[in-house]
N, C-alpha and C positions, 0 to 999 in steps of 0.2 A: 842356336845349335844347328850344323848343317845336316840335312839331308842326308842318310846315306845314300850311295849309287849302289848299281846292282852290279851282281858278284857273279860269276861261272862258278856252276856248283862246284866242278873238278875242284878249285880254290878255295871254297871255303871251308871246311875243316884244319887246313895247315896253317891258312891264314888268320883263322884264329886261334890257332894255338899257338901262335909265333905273340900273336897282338897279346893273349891273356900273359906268355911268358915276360915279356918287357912291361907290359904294366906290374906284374909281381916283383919282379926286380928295379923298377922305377920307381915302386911304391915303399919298398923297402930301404933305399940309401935316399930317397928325396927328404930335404925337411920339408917340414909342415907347418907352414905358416903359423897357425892355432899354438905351436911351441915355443913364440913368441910373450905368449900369454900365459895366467895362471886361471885357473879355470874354479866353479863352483857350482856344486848340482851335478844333474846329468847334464852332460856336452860330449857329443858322442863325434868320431873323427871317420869320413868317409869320402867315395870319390864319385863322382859322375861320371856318364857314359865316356864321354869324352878324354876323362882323368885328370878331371881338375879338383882341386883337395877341396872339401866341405866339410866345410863346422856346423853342428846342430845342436839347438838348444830343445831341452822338453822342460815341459811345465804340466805337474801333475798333482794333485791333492798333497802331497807331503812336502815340495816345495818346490821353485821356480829355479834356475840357471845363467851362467852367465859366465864372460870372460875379459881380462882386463890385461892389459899391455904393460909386460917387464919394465918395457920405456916409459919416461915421462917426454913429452918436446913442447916447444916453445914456440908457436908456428909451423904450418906444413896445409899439406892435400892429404885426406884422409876419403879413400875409397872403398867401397865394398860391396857385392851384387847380394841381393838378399831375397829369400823365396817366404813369404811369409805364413801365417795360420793359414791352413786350409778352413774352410767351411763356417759354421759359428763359431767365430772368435768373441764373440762381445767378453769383458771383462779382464781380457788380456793386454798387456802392454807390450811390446817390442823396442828396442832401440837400439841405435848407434851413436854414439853419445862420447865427449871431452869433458874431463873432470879435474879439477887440481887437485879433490878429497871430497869431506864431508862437512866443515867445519861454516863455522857463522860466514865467515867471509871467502869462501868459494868462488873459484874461478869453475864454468861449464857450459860446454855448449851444445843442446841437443838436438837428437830425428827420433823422436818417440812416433809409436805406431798403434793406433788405439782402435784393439780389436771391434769390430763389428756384426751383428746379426747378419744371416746369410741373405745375399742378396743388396745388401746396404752399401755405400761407400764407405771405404778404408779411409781413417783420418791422419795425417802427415801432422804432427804438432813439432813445431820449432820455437827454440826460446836458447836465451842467451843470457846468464849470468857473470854481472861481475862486482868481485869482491865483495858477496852475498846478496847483489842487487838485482834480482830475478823479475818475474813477469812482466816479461816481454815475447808473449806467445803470438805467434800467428801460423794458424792450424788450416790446411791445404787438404778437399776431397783431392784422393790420388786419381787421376781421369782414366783408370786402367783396373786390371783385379792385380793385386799386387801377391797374390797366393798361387796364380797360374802358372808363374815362370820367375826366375830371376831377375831383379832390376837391378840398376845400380845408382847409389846412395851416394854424396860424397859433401864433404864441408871444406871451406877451404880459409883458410883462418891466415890474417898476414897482420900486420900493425897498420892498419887503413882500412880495413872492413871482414866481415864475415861475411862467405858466399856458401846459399843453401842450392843443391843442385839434386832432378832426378831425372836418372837415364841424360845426363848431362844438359839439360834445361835448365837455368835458373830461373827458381820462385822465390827465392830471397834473398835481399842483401842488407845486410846489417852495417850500417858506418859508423867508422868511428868518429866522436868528434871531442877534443882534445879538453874539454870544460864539463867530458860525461864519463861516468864509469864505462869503462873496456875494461875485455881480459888481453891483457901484454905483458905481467909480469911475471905469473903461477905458473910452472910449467903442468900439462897437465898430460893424463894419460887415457888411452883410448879405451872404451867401456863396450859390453854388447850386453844385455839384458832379454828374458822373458820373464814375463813376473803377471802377479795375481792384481790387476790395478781394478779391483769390483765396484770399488767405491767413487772409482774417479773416471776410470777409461770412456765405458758406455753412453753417451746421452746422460751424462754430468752421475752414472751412479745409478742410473734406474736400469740398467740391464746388467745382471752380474754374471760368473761363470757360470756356462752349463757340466758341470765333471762329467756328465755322462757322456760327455764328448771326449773327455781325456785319453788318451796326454796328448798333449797340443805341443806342435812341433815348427819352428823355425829357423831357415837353414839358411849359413852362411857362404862366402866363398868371392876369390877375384880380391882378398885384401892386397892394401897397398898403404902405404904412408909414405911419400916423399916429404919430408918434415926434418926440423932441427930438434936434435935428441939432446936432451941436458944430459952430459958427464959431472959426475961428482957433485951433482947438485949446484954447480958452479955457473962452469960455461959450456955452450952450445955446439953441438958436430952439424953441420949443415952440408949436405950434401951436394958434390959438386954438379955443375952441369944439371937442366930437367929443372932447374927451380924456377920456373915461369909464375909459378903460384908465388912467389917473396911479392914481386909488384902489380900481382891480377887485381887488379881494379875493375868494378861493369862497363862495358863498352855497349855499343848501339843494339845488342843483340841481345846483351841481357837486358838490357831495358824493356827492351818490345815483349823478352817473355815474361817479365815480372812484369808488367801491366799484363798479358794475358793471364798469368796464374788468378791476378787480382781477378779482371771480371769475371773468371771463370771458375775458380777451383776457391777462392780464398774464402774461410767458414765463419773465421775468429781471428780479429785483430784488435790488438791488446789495446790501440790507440784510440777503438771506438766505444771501449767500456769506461764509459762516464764514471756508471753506479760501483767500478772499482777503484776506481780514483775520484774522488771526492773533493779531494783536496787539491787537483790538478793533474794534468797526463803529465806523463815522465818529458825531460827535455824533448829529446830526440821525437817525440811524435809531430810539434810542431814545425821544422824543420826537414822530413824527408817528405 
């Protein structure tokens, strides 16, 4: 956010009454992104100093929030700047998350956010299902407070790989490889969530919510989906021009930060739990 500069007193009363007039009137004929979506819980609709539109979710003893995309699409860039729980979050879950539904065989690909004791690291968990074939988590300390300010989130999902990116860093890439489940055929719809994850969020379950903290509030804003929208459930509108993301593939730069995420940030990688696969790690571990 910039700086403001300084103002001659003379000027400022007019000038902000001209500045409150146009954001009243901007605020009123602009849409809203969030109107995209269909909403559930408290999700409350606000702007920033600035006037940028913010979606907020609250989570409070009667129940959690959340909002999900009119659209389905079939590939795309999915971005969005997110301010997370302030303070003790342990117990809370957050995300930004692709879903084809609910069902056995589910296409989804997640940014779950799993709240923390004050003071602790925020934990980034990513995973990727497809056609109900899930865990494949690898869960990233965020190297920042992710509650302080905005960051931005984004997935970027093509027929050749999934890229996990924050503040436009990549700490993961997921590939595909033609002998393994991927999601390429579900189209799927974009999700945002706060919810009660007591049993699972914290240090595997041992730190639940504190409610006397309540309500616990995570804010939205800066969405964007450059992405192919399925019409009529059939075929796909793909947007012309800006589609760089169809054939983003990691080049040298993602590489160098996805080794540093690894030495530095990575908590849980699904490829080194033995004692959960018993029977053998998934294809893809011995290969990337």
């Amino acid at each position: 956010m910039a700086r403001p500069t300084s103002t001659p007193a003379a000027l400022v009363a007019p000038s902000l009454a001209v500045a409150v007039l146009c954001l009243v009137v901007w605020s009123a004929s602009a849409e809203f992104w969030l109107d995209e979506f269909t909403t559930d819980g408290d999700v409350r609709k606000d702007y920033d100093r600035s006037g940028r539109q913010v979606a907020s979710l609250v989570l409070d003893r009667r129940s959690g929030a959340g909002f999900n995309s009119t659209r389905k699409y079939l590939f795309g860039e999915f971005s969005v700047e997110m301010k997370l729980v302030a303070g003790n979050s342990a117990g809370t879950v957050t995300s930004f998350y692709l879903t084809s539904g609910e069902g056995d065989e589910h296409d989804e690909i997640d940014m779950e956010f799993m709240g923390n004791s004050s003071g602790s690291p925020t934990v980034l968990n990513t995973n990727v299902w497809a056609s109900g074939d899930g865990k494949k988590e690898h869960q990233f300390y965020l190297w920042f407070d992710p509650a302080a300010d905005f960051h931005k989130y984004k997935i970027i999902w093509n027929d050749k790989n999934i890229i996990f990116q924050v503040d436009d860093v990549t700490v993961r890439v997921f590939k595909r490889y033609d002998d393994l489940p991927y999601p390429d055929a579900k189209p799927m719809a974009v999700h945002a969530t706060l919810w009660d994850g007591s049993y699972w969020a914290t240090e595997k379950g041992k730190v639940p919510i504190d409610w006397s903290g309540a309500p616990f509030v995570v804010s939205y804003r800066a969405y964007t989906a450059n992405a192919c929208a399925v019409v009529d459930g059939r075929s796909t509108s793909c947007p012309a021009g800006g589609n760089e993301w169809m054939d983003r593939q990691p080049d040298d730069t993602d590489r160098l930060t996805v080794a540093w995420a690894r030495r530095n940030c990575l908590q849980y990688n699904y490829c080194d739990d033995g004692w959960r696969f018993p029977q053998g790690f998934p294809g893809e571990c011995a290969r990337n």
